[in-house]
C-alpha atoms as an extended CHARMM CRD file, in Angstrom:
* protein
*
       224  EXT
         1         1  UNK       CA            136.7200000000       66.9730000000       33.1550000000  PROA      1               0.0000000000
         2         2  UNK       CA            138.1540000000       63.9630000000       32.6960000000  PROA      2               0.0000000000
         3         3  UNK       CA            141.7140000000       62.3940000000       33.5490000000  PROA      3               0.0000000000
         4         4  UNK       CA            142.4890000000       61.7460000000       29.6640000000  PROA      4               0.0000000000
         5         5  UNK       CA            141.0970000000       65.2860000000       29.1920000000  PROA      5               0.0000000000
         6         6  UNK       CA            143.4040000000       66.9320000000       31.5230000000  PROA      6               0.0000000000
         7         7  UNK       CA            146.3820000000       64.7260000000       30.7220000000  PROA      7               0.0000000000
         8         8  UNK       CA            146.1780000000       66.0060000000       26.7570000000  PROA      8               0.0000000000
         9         9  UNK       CA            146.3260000000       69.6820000000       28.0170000000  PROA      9               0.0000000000
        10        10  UNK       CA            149.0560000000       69.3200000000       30.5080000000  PROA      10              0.0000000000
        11        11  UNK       CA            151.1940000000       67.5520000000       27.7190000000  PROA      11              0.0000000000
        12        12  UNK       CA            150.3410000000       70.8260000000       25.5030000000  PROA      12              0.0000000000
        13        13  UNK       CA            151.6260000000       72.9300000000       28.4140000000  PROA      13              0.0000000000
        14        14  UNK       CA            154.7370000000       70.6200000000       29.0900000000  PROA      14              0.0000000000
        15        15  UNK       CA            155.5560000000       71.7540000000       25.5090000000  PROA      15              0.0000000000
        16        16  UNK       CA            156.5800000000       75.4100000000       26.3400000000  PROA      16              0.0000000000
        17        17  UNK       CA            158.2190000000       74.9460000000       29.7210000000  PROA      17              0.0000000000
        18        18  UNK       CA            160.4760000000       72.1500000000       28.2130000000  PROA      18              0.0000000000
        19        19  UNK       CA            161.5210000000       74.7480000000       25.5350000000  PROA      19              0.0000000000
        20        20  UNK       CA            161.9640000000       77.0880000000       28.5750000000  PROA      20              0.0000000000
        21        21  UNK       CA            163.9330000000       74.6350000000       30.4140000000  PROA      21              0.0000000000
        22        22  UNK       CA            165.8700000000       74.2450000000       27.5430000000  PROA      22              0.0000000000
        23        23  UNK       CA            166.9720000000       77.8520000000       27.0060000000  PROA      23              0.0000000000
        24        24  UNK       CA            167.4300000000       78.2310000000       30.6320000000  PROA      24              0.0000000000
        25        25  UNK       CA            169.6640000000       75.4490000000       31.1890000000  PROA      25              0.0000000000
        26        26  UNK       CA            172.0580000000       76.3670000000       28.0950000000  PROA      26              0.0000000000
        27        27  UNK       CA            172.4330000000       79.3550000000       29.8250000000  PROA      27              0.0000000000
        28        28  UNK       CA            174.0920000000       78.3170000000       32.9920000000  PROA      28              0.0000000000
        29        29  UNK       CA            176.0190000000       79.2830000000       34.7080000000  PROA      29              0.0000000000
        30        30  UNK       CA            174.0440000000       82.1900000000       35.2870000000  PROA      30              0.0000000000
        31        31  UNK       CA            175.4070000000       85.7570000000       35.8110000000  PROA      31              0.0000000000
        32        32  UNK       CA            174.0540000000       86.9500000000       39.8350000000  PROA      32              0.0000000000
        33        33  UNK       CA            172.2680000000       89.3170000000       38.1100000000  PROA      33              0.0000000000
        34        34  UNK       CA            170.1140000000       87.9330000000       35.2600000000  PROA      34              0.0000000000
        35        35  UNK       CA            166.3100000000       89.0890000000       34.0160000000  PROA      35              0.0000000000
        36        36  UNK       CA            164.2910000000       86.8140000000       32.8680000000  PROA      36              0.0000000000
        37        37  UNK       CA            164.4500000000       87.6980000000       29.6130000000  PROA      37              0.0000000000
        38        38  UNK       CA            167.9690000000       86.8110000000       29.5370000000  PROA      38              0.0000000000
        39        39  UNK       CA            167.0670000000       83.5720000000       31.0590000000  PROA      39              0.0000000000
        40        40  UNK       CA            164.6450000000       82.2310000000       28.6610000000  PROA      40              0.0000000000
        41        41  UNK       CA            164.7310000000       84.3540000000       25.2620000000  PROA      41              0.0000000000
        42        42  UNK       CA            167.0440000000       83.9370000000       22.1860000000  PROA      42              0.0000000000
        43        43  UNK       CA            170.4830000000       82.3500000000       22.8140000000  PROA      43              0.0000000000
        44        44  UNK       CA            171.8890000000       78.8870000000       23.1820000000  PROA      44              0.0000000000
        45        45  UNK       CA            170.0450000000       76.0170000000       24.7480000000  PROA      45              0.0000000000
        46        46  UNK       CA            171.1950000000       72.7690000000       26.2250000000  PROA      46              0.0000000000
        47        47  UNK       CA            169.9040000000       70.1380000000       24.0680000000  PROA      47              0.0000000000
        48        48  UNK       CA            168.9560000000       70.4500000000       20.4330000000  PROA      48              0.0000000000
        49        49  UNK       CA            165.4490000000       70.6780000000       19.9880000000  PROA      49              0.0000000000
        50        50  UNK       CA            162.7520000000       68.6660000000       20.1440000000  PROA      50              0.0000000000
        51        51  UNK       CA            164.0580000000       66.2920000000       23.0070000000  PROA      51              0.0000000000
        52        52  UNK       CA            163.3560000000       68.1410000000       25.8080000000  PROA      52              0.0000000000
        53        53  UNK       CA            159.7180000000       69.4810000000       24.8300000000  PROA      53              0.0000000000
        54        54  UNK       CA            159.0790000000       66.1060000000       24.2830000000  PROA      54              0.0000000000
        55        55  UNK       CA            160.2960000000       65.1660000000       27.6220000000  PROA      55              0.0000000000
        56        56  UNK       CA            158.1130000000       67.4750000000       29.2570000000  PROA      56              0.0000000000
        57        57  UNK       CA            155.3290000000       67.1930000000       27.3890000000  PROA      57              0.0000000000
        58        58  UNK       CA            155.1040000000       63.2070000000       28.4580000000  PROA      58              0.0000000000
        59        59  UNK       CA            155.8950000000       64.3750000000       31.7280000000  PROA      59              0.0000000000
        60        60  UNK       CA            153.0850000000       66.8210000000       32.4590000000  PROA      60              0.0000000000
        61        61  UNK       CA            150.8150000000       64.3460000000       30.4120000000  PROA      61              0.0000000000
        62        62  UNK       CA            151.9000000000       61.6470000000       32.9870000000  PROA      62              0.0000000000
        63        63  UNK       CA            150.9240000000       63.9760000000       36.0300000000  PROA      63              0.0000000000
        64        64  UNK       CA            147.8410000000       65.1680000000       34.4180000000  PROA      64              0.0000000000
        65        65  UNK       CA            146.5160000000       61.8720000000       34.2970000000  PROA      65              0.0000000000
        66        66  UNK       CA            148.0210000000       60.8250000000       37.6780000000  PROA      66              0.0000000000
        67        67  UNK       CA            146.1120000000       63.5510000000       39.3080000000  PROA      67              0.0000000000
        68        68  UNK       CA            143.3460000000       64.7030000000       37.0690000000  PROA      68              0.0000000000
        69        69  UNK       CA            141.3550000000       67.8870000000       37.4670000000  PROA      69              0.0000000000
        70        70  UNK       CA            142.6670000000       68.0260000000       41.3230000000  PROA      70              0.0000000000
        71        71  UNK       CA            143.7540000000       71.4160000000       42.9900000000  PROA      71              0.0000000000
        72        72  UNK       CA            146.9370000000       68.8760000000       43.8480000000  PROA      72              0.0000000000
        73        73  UNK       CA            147.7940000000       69.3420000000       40.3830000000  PROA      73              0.0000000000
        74        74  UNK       CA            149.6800000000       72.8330000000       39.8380000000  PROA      74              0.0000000000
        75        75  UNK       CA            152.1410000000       71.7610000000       42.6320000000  PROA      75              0.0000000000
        76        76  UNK       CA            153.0370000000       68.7810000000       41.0390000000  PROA      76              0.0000000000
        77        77  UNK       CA            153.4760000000       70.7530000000       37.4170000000  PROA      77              0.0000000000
        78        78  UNK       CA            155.5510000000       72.6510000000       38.8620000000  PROA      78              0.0000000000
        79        79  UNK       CA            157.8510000000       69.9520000000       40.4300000000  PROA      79              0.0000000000
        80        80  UNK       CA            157.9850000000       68.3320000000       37.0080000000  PROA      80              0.0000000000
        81        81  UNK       CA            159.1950000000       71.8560000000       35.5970000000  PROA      81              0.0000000000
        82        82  UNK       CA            161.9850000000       72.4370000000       37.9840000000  PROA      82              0.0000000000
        83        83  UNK       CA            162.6310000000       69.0140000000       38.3670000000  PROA      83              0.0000000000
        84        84  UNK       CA            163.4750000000       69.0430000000       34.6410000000  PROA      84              0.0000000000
        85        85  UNK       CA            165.8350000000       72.0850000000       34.5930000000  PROA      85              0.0000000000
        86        86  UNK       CA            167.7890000000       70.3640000000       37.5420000000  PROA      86              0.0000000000
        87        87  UNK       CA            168.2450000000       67.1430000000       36.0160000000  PROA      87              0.0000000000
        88        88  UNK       CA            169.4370000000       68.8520000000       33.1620000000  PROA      88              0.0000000000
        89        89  UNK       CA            171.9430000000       71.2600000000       34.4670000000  PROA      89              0.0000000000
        90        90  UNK       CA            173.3160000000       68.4810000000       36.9250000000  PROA      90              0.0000000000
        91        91  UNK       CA            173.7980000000       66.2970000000       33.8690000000  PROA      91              0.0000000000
        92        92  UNK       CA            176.0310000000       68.9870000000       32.0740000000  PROA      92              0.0000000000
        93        93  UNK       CA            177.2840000000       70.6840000000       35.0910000000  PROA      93              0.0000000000
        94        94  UNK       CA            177.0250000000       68.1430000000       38.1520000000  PROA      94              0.0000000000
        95        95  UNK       CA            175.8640000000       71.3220000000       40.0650000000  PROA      95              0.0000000000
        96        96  UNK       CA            172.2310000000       71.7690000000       41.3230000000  PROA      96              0.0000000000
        97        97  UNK       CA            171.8950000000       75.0600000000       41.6860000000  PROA      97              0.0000000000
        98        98  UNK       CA            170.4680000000       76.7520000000       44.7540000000  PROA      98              0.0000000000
        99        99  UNK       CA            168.7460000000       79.0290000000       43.1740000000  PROA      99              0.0000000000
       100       100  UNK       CA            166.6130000000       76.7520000000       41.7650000000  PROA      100             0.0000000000
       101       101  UNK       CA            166.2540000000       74.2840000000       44.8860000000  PROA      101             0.0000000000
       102       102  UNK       CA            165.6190000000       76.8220000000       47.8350000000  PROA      102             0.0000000000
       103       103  UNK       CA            162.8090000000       78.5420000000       45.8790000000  PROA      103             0.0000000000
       104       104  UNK       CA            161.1990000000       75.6740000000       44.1780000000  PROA      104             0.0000000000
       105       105  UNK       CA            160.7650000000       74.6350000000       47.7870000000  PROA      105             0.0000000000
       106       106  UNK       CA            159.1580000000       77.6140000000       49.2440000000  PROA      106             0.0000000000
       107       107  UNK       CA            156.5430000000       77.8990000000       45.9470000000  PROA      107             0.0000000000
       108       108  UNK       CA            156.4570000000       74.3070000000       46.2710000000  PROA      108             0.0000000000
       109       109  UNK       CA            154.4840000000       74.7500000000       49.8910000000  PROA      109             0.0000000000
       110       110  UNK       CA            152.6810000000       77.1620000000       48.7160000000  PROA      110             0.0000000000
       111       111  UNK       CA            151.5190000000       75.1500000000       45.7200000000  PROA      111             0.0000000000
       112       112  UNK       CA            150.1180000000       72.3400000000       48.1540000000  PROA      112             0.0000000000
       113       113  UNK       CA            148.5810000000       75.0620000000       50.5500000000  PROA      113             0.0000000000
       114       114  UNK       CA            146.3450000000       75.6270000000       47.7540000000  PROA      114             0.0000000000
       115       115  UNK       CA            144.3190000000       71.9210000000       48.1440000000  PROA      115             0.0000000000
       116       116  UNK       CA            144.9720000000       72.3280000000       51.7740000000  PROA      116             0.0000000000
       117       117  UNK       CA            142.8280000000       75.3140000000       51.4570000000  PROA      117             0.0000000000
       118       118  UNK       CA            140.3790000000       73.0250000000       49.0720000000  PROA      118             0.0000000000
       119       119  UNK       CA            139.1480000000       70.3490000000       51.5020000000  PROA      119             0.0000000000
       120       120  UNK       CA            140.9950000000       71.6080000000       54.8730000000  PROA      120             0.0000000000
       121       121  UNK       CA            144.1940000000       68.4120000000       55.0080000000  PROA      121             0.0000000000
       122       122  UNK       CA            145.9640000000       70.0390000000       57.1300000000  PROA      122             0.0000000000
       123       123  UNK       CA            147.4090000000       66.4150000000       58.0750000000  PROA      123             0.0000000000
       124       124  UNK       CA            148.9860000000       66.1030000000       54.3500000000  PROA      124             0.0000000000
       125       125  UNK       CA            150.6670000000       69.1490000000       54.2690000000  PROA      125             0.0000000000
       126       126  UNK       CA            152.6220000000       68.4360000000       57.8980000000  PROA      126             0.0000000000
       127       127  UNK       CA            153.4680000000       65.3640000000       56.4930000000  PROA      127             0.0000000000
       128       128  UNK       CA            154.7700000000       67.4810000000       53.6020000000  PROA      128             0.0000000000
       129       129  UNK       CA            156.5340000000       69.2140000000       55.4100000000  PROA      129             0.0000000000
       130       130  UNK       CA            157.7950000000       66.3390000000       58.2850000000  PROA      130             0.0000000000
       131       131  UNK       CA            158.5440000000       64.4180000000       55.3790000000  PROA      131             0.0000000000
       132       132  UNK       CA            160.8290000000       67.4590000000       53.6620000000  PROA      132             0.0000000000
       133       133  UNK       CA            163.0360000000       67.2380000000       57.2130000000  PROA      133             0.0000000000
       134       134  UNK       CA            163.1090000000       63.6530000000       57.4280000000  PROA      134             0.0000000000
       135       135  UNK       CA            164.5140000000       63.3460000000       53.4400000000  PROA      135             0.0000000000
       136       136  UNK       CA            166.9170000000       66.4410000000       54.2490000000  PROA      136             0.0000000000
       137       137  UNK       CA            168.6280000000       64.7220000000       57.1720000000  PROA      137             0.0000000000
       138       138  UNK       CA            168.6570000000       61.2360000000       55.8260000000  PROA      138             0.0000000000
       139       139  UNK       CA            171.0080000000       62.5140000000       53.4620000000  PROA      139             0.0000000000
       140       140  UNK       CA            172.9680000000       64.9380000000       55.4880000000  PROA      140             0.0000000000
       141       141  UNK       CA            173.9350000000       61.9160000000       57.1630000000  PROA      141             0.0000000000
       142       142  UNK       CA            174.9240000000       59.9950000000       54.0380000000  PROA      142             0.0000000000
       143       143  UNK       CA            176.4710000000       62.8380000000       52.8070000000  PROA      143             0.0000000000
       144       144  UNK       CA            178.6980000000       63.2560000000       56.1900000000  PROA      144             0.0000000000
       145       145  UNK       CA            179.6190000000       59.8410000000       56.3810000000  PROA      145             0.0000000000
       146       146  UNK       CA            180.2260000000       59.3190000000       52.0880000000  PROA      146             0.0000000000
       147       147  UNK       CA            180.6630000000       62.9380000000       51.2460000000  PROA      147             0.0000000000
       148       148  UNK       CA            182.5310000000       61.6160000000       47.5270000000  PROA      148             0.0000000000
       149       149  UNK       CA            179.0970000000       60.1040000000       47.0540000000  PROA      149             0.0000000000
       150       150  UNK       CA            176.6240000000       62.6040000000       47.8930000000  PROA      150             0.0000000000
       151       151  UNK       CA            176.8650000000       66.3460000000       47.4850000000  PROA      151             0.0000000000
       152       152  UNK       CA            175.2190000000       69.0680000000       49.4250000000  PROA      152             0.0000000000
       153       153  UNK       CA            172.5760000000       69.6850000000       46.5360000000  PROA      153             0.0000000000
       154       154  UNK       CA            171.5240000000       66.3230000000       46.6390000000  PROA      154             0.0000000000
       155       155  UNK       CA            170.9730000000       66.9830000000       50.3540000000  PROA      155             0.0000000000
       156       156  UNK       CA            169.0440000000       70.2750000000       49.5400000000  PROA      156             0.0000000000
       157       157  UNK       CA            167.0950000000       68.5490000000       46.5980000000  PROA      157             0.0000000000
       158       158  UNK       CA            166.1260000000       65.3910000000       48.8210000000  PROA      158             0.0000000000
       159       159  UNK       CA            164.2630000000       68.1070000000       51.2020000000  PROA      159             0.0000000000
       160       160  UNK       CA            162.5330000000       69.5230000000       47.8180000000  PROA      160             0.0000000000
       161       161  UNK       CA            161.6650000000       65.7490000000       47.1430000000  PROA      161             0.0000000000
       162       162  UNK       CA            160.4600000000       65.2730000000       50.6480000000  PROA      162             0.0000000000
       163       163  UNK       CA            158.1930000000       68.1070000000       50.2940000000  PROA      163             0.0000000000
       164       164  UNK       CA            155.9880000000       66.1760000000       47.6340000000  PROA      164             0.0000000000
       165       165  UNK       CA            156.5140000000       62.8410000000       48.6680000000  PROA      165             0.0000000000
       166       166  UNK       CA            155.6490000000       63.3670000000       52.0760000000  PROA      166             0.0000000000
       167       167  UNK       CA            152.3970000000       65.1720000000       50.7440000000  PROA      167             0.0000000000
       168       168  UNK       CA            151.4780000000       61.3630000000       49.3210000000  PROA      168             0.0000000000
       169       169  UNK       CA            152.2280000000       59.7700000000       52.2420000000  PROA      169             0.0000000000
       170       170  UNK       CA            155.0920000000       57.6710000000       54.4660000000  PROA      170             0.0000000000
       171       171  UNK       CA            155.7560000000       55.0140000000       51.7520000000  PROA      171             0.0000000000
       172       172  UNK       CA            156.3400000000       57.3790000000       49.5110000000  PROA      172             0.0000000000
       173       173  UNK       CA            158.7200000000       59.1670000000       51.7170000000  PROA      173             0.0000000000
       174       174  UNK       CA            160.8190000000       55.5630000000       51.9400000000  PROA      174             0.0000000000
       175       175  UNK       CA            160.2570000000       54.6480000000       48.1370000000  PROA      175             0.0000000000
       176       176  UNK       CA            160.9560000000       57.9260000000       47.1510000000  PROA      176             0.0000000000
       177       177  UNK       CA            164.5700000000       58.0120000000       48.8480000000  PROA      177             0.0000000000
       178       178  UNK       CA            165.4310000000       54.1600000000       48.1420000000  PROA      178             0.0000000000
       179       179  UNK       CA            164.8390000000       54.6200000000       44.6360000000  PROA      179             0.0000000000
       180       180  UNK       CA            167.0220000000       56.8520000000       43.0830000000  PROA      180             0.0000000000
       181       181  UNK       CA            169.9100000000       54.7540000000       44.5620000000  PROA      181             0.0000000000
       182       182  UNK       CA            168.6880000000       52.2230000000       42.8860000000  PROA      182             0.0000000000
       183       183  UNK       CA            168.4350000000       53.7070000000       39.4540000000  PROA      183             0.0000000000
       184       184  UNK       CA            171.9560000000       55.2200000000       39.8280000000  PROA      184             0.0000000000
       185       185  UNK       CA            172.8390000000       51.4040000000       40.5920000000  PROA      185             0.0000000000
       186       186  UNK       CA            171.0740000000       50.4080000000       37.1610000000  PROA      186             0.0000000000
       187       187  UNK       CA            173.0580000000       53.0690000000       35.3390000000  PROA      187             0.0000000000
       188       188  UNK       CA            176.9160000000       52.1660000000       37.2440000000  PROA      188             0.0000000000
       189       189  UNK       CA            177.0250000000       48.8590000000       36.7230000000  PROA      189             0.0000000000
       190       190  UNK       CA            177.0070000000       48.3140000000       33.4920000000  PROA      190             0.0000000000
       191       191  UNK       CA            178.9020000000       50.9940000000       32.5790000000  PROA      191             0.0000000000
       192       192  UNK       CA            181.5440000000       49.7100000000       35.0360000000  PROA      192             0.0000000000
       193       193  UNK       CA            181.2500000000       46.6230000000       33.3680000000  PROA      193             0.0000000000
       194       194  UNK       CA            181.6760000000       48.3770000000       30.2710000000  PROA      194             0.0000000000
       195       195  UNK       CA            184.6880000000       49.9370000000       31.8760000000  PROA      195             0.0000000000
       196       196  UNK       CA            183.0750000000       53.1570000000       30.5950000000  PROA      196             0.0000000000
       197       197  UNK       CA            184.1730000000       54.6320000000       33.7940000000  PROA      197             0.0000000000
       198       198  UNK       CA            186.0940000000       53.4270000000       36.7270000000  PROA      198             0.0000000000
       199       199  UNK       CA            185.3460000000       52.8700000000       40.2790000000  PROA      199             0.0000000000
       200       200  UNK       CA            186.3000000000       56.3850000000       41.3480000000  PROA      200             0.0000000000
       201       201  UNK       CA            184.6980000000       58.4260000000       38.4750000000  PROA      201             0.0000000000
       202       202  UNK       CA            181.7980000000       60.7540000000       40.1420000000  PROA      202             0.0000000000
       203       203  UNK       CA            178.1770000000       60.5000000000       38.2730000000  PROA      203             0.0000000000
       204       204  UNK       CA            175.5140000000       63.2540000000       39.1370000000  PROA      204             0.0000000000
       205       205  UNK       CA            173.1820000000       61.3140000000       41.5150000000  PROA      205             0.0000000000
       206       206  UNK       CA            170.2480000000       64.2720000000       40.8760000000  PROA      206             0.0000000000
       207       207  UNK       CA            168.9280000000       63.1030000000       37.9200000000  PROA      207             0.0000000000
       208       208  UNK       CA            168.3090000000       60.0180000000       39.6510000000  PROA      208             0.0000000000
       209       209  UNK       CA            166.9740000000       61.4190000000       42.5320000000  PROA      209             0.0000000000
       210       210  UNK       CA            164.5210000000       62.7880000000       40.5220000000  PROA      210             0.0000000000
       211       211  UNK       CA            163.2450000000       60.1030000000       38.0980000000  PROA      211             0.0000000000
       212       212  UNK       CA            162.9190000000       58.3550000000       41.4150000000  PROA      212             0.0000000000
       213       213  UNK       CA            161.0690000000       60.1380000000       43.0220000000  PROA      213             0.0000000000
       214       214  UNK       CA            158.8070000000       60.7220000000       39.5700000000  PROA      214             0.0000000000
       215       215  UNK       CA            158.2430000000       56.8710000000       39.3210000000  PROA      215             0.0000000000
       216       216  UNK       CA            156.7710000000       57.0330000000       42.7870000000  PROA      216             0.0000000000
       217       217  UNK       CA            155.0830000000       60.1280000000       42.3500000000  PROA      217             0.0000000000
       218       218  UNK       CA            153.0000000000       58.8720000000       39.3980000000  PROA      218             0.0000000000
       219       219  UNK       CA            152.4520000000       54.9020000000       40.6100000000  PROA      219             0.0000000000
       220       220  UNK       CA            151.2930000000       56.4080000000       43.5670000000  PROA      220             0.0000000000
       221       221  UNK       CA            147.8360000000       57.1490000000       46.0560000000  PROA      221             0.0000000000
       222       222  UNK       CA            147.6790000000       59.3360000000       48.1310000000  PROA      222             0.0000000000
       223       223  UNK       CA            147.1500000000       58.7430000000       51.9030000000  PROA      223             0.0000000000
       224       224  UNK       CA            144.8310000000       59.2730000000       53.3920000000  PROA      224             0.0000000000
C-alpha cells in the first residue's frame, strides 16, 4: 500500500479521535472515578467543532505518510492522539494530567515493541527507552534550577517525548528537546512586544513541547 494510500486513511481515522479528544478535554477536570462513557459521550467539549477533527485529521494524515504501511505506525497514532488531548487541556487548564502522561507512556512501549517484534531492533527500542531517561532528567534539572519555568508535567511529558524520539534516533532526542523552547520563544516575544503579557505571566510550555517534538517526528529518518 502506498504512503499517499495510508496517509488518506489515517486522516479519516484522525477524524473520530479529534472529536474524542474534543469531548474528553471539555470534560476536565475529571471526577477519580469516571467510565468512559462519561469521558467521551454527549456533554460539553472544548473547542467548537470542526477545529479539532480537522487538527487531527492533518495530523494522522501527516504520520501516515511519514511512516507509511510500517508496524512503527500505531505507536506514533497514538502519540498524535494523546499528544492532542494534552496540548489541549494544558492550553485551557495549564495542567497535564497524569493520567494521561504515565499511561500513554507504558502503551507507548508497548506500541514500539510491536516493530521490535517485526524485524527484531532491539537497539531502537533501548534507545527508546535511554532516550525517555535522558529527556526526563534534562528537565528535572531545568525544572529544579527554573521551577517558575518548567512544571513537573513538562518533566513527565519530556520522558513520554523521549520515548518516541529516542525510537528515531540521538538527533532526534537533541532536536526534539531544543525545539519546543524555541517555539515557546516564537510565541513570547511578540506577544511581549505586544505587551499582551508581561515578563512574569506563566504560558503552558506543553503545547510546545509537543508541536516540537511533532516537527521532528515527521521531518525525520529513522536511525539506523
Amino acid at each position: 500500500m502506498s504512503a499517499v494510500a495510508v496517509a488518506l486513511m489515517a486522516a479519516v481515522a484522525g477524524i473520530p479521535v479529534g472529536h474524542l479528544v474534543n469531548r474528553a478535554a471539555g470534560r476536565f477536570p475529571w471526577p477519580a472515578q469516571i467510565r468512559l462513557g462519561q469521558l467521551v459521550g454527549p456533554g460539553p467539549v472544548a473547542v467548537r467543532p470542526p477545529v479539532l477533527e480537522l487538527v487531527s485529521a492533518v495530523l494522522f494524515g501527516l504520520v501516515g505518510l511519514r511512516f507509511g504501511a510500517s508496524a512503527e505506525l500505531p505507536a506514533f497514532l497514538f502519540l498524535g492522539g494523546a499528544g492532542l488531548l494534552l496540548a489541549v487541556v494544558d492550553l485551557r487548564h495549564r495542567l497535564l494530567p497524569n493520567r494521561v502522561i504515565i499511561p500513554s507512556v507504558v502503551v507507548g512501549l508497548a506500541l514500539l515493541a510491536v516493530p521490535v517484534a517485526v524485524d527484531g531492533n532491539w537497539p531502537a527500542l533501548l534507545r527508546a527507552g535511554l532516550g525517555s531517561v535522558v529527556l526526563f532528567l534534562a528537565f528535572l534539572v531545568l525544572a529544579l534550577i527554573a521551577p517558575s519555568g518548567l512544571g513537573m508535567g513538562d518533566v513527565k511529558l519530556a520522558a513520554l517525548l523521549g520515548l518516541y524520539l529516542g525510537w528515531l534516533g540521538w538527533t532526534a532526542v537533541v532536536l526534539g528537546g531544543a525545539s519546543g523552547f524555541v517555539l515557546q520563544a516564537v510565541v513570547v516575544l511578540p506577544l511581549l512586544a505586544l505587551r499582551r503579557i508581561g515578563l512574569r505571566s506563566e504560558l503552558p510550555f506543553g503545547p510546545a513541547m509537543l508541536a516540537g517534538a511533532a516537527l521532528v517526528v515527521l521531518s525525520s529518518t529513522v536511525a539506523a
